[in-house]
Legacy VTK file of the C-alpha trace (Angstrom):
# vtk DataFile Version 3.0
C-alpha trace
ASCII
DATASET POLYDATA
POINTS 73 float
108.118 -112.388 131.538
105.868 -109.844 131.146
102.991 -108.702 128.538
104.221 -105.199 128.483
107.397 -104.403 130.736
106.471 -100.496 131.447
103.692 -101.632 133.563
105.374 -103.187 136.233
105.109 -100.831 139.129
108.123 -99.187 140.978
108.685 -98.001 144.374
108.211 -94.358 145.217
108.444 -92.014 148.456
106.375 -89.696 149.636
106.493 -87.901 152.525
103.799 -86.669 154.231
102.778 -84.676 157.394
100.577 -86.360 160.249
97.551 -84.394 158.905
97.825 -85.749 155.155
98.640 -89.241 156.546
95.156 -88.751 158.837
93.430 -88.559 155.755
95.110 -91.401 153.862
94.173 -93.703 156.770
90.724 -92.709 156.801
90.194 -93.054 153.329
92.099 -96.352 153.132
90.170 -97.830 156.388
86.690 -96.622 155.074
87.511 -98.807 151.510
88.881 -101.243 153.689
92.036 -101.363 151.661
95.943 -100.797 152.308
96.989 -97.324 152.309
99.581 -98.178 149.427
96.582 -99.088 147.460
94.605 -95.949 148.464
97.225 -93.651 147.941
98.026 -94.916 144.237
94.290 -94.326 143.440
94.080 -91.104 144.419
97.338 -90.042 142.803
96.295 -91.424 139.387
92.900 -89.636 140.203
94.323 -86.779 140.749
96.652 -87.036 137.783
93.233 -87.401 135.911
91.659 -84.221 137.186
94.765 -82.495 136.557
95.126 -83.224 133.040
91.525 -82.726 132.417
90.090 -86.264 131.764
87.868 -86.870 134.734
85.358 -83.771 135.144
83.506 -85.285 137.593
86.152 -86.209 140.034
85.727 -86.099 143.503
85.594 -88.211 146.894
82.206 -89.822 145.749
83.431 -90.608 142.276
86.979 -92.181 143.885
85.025 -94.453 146.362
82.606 -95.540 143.661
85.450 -96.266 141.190
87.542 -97.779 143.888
84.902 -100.155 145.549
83.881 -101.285 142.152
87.401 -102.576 141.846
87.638 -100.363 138.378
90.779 -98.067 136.833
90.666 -97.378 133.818
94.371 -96.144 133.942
LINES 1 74
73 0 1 2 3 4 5 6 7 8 9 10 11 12 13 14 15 16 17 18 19 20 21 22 23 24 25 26 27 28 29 30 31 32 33 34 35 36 37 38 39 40 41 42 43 44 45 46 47 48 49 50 51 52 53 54 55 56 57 58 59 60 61 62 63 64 65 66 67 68 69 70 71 72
């Protein structure tokens, strides 16, 4: 059914405060895309940053990557 069956996405919590959510809606309304959406990008961002695979990262980087429609994740 699928080309490669790890890639089908799951459904996680998270649980965040009313300030973290503030930000999430901001950032999601300014890309003009669903907070779901947003959220994943910035996790795998983040994941990227962590591990040390995306120097540059930053709010400027995300929105360019994320407008452009591009993950290379």
């Amino acid at each position: 059914m699928y080309a490669d069956p790890k890639r089908v996405r799951r459904r996680q919590t998270v649980y965040l405060d009313e300030y973290e959510m503030a930000m999430l809606d901001a950032i999601a309304n300014y890309a003009g895309d669903s907070k779901s959406s947003t959220a994943r990008q910035l996790l795998l961002l983040g994941v990227e940053t962590a591990m040390g695979l995306d120097h540059t990262a930053g709010v400027e980087e995300f929105m360019n990557r994320y407008k452009a429609g591009k993950s290379n994740l």
